[in-house]
Structure formats: structure tokens, C-alpha cells
VEXRO-902316 format. One line per field, with one value per residue (C-alpha): x, y, z; residue number from 1. Coordinates in nm, 3 decimals, always signed. Layout:
px	X, ...
py	Y, ...
pz	Z, ...
num	NUM, ...
//
This chain:
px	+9.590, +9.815, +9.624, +9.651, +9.878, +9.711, +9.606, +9.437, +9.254, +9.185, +8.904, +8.506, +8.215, +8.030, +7.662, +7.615, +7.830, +8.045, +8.326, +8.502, +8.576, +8.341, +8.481, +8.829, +8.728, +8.609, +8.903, +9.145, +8.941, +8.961, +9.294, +9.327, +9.398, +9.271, +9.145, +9.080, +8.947, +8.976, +8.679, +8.730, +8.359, +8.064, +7.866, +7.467, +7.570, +7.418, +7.418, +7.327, +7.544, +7.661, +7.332, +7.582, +7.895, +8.003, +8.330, +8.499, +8.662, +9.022, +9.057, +8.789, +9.032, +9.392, +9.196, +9.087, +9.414, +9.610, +9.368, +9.430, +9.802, +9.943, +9.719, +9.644, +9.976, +9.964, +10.168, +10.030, +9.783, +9.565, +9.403, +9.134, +8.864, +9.035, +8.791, +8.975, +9.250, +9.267, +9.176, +9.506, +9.731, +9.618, +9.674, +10.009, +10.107, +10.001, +10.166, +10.475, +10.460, +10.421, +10.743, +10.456, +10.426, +10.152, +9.915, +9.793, +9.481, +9.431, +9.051, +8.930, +8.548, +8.333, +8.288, +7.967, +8.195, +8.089, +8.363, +8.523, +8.806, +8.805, +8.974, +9.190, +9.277, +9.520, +9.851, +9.822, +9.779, +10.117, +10.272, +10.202, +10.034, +10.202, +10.552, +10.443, +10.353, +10.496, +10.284, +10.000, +9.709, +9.555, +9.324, +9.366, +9.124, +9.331, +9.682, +9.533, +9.391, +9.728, +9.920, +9.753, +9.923, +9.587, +9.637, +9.473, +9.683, +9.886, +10.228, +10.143, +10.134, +10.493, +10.448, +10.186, +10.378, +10.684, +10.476, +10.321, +10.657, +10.769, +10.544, +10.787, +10.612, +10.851, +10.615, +10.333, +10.058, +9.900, +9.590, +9.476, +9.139, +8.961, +9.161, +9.040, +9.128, +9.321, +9.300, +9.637, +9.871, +10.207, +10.420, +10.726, +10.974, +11.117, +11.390, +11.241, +10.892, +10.646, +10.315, +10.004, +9.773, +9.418, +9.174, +8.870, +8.554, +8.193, +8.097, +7.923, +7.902, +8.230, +8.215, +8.462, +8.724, +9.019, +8.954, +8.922, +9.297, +9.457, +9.348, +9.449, +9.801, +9.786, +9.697, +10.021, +10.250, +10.126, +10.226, +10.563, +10.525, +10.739, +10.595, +10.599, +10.439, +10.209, +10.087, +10.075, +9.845, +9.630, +9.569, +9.481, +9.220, +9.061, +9.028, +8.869, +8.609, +8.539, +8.437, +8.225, +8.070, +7.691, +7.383, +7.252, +7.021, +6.908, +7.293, +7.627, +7.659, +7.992, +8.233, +8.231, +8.501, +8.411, +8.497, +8.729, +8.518, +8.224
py	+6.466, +6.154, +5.856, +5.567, +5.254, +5.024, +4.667, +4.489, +4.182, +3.960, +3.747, +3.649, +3.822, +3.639, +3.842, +3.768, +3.998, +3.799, +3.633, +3.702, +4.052, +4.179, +4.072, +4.117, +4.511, +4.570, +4.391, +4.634, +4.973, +4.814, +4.776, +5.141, +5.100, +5.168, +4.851, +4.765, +4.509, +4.248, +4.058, +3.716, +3.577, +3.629, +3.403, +3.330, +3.327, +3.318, +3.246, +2.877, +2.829, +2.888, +2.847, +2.910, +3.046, +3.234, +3.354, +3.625, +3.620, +3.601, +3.911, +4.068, +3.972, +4.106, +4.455, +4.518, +4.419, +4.680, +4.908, +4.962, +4.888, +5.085, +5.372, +5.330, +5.111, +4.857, +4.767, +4.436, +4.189, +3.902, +3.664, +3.383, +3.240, +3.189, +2.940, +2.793, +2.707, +3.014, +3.250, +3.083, +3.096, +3.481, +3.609, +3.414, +3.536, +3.898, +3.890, +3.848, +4.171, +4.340, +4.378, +4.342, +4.115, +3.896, +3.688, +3.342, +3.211, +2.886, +2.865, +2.564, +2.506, +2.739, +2.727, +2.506, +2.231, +2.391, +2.386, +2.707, +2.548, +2.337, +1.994, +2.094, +2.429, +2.285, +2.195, +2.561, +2.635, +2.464, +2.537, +2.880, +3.060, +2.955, +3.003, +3.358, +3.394, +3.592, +3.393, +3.096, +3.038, +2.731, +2.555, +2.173, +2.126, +2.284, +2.189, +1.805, +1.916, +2.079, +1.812, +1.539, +1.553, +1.473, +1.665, +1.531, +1.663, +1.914, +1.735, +1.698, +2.050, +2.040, +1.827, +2.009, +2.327, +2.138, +1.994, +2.362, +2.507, +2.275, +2.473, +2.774, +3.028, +3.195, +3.147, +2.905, +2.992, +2.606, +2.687, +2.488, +2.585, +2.305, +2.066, +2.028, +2.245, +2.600, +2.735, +2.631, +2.820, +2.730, +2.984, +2.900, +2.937, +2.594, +2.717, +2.990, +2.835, +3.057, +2.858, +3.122, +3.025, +3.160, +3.077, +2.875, +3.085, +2.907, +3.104, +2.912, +3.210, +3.216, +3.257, +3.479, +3.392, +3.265, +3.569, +3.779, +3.637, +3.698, +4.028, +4.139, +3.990, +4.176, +4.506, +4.468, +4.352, +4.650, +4.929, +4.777, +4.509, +4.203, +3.855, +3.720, +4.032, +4.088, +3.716, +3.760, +4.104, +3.945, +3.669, +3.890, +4.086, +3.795, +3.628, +3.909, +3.911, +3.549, +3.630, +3.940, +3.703, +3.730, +3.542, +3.676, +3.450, +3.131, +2.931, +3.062, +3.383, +3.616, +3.747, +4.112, +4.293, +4.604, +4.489, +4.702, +5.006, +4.892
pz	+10.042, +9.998, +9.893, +10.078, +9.987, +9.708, +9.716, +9.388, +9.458, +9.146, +9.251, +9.179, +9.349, +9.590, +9.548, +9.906, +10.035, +10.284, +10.016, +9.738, +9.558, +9.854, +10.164, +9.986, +9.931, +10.279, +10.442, +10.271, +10.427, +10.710, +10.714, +10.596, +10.188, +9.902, +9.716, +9.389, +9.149, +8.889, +8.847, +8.749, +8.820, +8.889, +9.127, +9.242, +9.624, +9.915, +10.266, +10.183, +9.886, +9.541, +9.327, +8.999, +8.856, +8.580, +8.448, +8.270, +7.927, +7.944, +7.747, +8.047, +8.317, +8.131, +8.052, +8.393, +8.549, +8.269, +8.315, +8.734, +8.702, +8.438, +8.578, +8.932, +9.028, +9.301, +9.617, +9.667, +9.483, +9.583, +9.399, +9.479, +9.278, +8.921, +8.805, +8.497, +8.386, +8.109, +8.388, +8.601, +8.314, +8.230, +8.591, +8.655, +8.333, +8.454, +8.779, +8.604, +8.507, +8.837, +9.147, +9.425, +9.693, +9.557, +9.805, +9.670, +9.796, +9.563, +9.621, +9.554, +9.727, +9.890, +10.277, +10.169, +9.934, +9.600, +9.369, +9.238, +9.022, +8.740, +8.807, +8.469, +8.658, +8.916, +8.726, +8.604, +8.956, +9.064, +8.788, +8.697, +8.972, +9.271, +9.166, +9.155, +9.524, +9.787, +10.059, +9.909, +10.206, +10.144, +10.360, +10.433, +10.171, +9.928, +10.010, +9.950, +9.646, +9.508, +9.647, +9.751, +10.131, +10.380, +10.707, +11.027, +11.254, +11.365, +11.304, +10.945, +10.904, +10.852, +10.556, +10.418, +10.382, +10.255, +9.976, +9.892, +9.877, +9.622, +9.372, +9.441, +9.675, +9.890, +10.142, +10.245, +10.484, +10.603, +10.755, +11.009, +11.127, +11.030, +11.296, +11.673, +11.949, +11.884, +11.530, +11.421, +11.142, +11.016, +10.797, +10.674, +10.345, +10.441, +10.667, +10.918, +11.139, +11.288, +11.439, +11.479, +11.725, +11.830, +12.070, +11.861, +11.889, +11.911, +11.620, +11.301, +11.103, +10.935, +10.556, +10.408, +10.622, +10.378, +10.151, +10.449, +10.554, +10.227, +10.146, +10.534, +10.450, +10.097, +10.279, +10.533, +10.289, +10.081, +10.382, +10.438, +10.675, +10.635, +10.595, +10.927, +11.077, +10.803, +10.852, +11.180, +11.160, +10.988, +11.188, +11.488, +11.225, +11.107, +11.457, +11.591, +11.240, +11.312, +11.709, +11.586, +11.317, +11.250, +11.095, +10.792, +10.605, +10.631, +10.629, +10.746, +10.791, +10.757, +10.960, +11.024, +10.828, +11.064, +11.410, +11.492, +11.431, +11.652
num	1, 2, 3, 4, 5, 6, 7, 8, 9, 10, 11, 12, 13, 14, 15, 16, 17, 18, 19, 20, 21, 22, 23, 24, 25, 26, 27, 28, 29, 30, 31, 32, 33, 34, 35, 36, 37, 38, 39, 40, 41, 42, 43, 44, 45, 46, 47, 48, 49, 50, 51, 52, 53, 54, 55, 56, 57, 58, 59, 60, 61, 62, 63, 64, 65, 66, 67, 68, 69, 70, 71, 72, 73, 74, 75, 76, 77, 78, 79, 80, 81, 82, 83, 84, 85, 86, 87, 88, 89, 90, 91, 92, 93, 94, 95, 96, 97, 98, 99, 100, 101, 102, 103, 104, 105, 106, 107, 108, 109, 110, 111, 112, 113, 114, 115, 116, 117, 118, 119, 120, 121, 122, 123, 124, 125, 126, 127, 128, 129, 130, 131, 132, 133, 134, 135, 136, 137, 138, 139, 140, 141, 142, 143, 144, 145, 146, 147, 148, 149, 150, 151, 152, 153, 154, 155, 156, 157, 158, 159, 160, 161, 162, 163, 164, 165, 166, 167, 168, 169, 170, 171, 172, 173, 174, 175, 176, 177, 178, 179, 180, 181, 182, 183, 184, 185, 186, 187, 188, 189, 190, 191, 192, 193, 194, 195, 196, 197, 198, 199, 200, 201, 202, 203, 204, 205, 206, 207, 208, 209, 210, 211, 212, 213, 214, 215, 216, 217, 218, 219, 220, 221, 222, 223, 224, 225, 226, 227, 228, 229, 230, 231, 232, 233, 234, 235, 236, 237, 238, 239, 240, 241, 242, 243, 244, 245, 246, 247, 248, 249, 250, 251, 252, 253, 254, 255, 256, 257, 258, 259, 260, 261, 262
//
């Protein structure tokens, strides 16, 4: 049989199950790939919050990534937690390496506000990592962390992605879910727009969601689709994960990766 396309996600593990490596795995079956791992991290995670964190030796993180890729091969890679600014400069330096599309998610906090980057991580991140993306997601959060632009609004988003793209991603993702009313997403490469909206769902239980975005862009870049539609794919997957979201625990719970097949 013909294997499916592949997708390598370089990430940390949230032991919880809903973030991370995890949610970044189950996205891509979902999505009907084959995914595989670098593990950059390993957390203490729960529905309540990141109890600790622990990374990977450099030399961990470049052996795992040679080990799929020169064997394996990859169509697409995504990366998220990178926790330091070794880890940054190792993967960017990796990705070099590689003619994929590659996904950016520049995680920064957890959905509770625990950190997951080292302050001395981010002018690696704009420097090094970013200019290496095909598409970078951040969240509000992040995009004033990497740039310092605040976003309160919806016009600002604009601004926002202008201020990303300056780092050198073809593409920036500005996700807006954290303003009022519709959740809100601009993609652009500075010249062509596209404004993703979805209807806001009453759901609390939400963890997982960035990763969950990025990995579904990762998987449709990986089986051919172009950015705008693979962006836009994965919008409709993860909107439909955040409706079908459940509580597990005592905090926020995740959303459900398996939607579709219930």
C-alpha cells in the first residue's frame, strides 16, 4: 500500500494529552497523514496548568530530526514549543536543510499564561526561526511578544501581520480569537488579504487549539494544498474541534481532534 503523505512536528509534549507533540500527532490522522516527531520538551501538564518543564539537549533534538528526515522524509514540518534559545537556533538551523513548507507556531505561554520560551529565546526567534516559515501563527499574545505591536482590535490586525512579516515569513497567520465577537483571522504575505471568520462557540474547553491549527495547516500544505486553502482547511477543522470540545479534569479541557469521526 502507498503510505500516506508525511508531516514532522518538532514540538514539546504536553502529558495531558490535549497540547503539544499530542494534539499535534492526532491532528495529522485526522487529517489523514502520517505524523511524526521531534521532541523538544517534556512538560508536567495538566488540565490546570504546567506544574514544570524540561528540555532536550540540543544534540537530542538534531538526532531525532536526522534520524526521521534522512530516513522517513517529510512533506511538511511544524514546530511549537522550542523552549530556548539553543533549541531555536538548532531547529532554524535544521529547517534549512529541508525544501518543505514549514509551519511556525512561535509558542510563547500556555493557554493558562505559563511561559514556554525563554525571554533570551525571542531574537533567535525573529531572527532565525521565522525567516524560515512558510506560514508563522501567532496569537495576539505572541505577535506582542515578537514585536511588541498590542492588538485590541480588529483594525490592528493589519499591523500586526505587517510587523510579523518583517521577520521574513512568506506568510503570517494573526490570530484573532482572543478579540470580541467572531473569531477573527488575517493571512497575508503583505500584498494578497484573506480575513477567516468563524462563528465564536460558548465552549471553555479549548486547550490545544494553536497547536491544533498549525499542525492542520502542516497536514494540507503537506498533500498539496496551497496556502490560502490550506489555512483556510484548517480553520474549518479546528472550529469544528473547538465546538466538539470537552471537560477533562479539573481546568480547561481540550478540543476534540476526532470530531469529524463521531
Amino acid at each position: 500500500m502507498t503510505a500516506p503523505v508525511r508531516v514532522l512536528t518538532v514540538a514539546g509534549s504536553d502529558s495531558g494529552g490535549g497540547a503539544g507533540i499530542q494534539a499535534d500527532l492526532k491532528t495529522m490522522l485526522a487529517l489523514g497523514t502520517h505524523g511524526m516527531s521531534v521532541l523538544t520538551a517534556v512538560t508536567a501538564q495538566n488540565s490546570l496548568g504546567v506544574q514544570g518543564a524540561w528540555e532536550l539537549p540540543a544534540d537530542a533534538v538534531r538526532a531525532q530530526f536526522r534520524s526521521v528526515v534522512d530516513d522517513i522524509g517529510v512533506q511538511a514540518v511544524k514546530t511549537g514549543m522550542l523552549a530556548s534559545a539553543e533549541l531555536v537556533s538548532t531547529v532554524a538551523e535544521l529547517l534549512a536543510g529541508v525544501d518543505v513548507p514549514v509551519v511556525v507556531d512561535p509558542v510563547g505561554v500556555s493557554k493558562h499564561g505559563d511561559s514556554l520560551l525563554a525571554t533570551a529565546a525571542l531574537d533567535a526567534v525573529r531572527t532565525e526561526l521565522l525567516p524560515r516559515a512558510t506560514v508563522a501563527t501567532p496569537n495576539l499574545d505572541e505577535v506582542a511578544q515578537l514585536t511588541g505591536v498590542h492588538v485590541t482590535g480588529e483594525r490592528e490586525l493589519r499591523a500586526a501581520a505587517d510587523a510579523v512579516l518583517a521577520y521574513g515569513p512568506r506568510w503570517a497567520l494573526i490570530k484573532g480569537g482572543h478579540l470580541p465577537g467572531e473569531a477573527t483571522d488575517l493571512l497575508t504575505d503583505g500584498t494578497d488579504e484573506h480575513w477567516l471568520r468563524a462563528p465564536r462557540h460558548p465552549n471553555e474547553h479549548t486547550h490545544g487549539t494553536g497547536c491544533t491549527l498549525a499542525s492542520a495547516i502542516a497536514a494540507e500544505l503537506a498533500k498539496g494544498a496551497g496556502v490560502p486553502d490550506a489555512v483556510g482547511a484548517a480553520k474549518d477543522y479546528v472550529t469544528g474541534a473547538i465546538a466538539a470540545g470537552f471537560a477533562l479534569g479539573a481546568g480547561i479541557g481540550p478540543v476534540d481532534h476526532a470530531w469529524r469521526l463521531r
